[in-house]
C-alpha positions, 0 to 999 in steps of 0.5 A, a space after each residue: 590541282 583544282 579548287 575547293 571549298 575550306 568547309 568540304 576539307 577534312 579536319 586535318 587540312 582545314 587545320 593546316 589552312 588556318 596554320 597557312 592563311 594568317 591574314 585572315 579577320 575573323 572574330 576569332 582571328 585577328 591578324 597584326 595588320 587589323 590592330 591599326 586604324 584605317 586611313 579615315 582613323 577607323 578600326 577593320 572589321 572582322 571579315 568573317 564571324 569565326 574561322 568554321 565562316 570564313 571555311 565555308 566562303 573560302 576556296 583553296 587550291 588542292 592537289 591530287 592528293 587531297 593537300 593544300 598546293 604550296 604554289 599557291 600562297 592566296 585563297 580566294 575568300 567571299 568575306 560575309 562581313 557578319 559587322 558591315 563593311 
């Protein structure tokens, strides 16, 4: 098992990723829990400018055999909040 980052997996598991992690904010990829306010009455901003942005700040647990390890239900993401925070 080892980390690495979304942008360096190949196509096919970078798809799976997007299948897996549907919590992710991206402008191209609102999750249900983005369409509420926040507390203070404010929509979420995107986390991410599109999903290739949020591969490129993203790591992932891998096994040996190069797919996503099903043990681990979190990534670890960097978000670049292309909207401010």
């Amino acid at each position: 098992m080892s980390l690495q980052l979304g942008s360096q997996l190949p196509p096919e598991i970078q798809k799976e990723a997007k299948r897996r992690f549907i919590h992710r904010f991206t402008a191209e990829h609102k999750p249900e829990w983005a369409y509420r306010t926040r507390s203070d009455g404010k929509p979420y901003k995107p986390h991410f400018a599109s999903d290739q942005d949020w591969l490129n700040n993203t790591y992932f647990y891998i096994k040996k055999n190069g797919t996503l390890d099903n043990r681990f239900k979190h990534c670890m993401a960097h978000p670049t909040w292309p909207e401010g925070k």
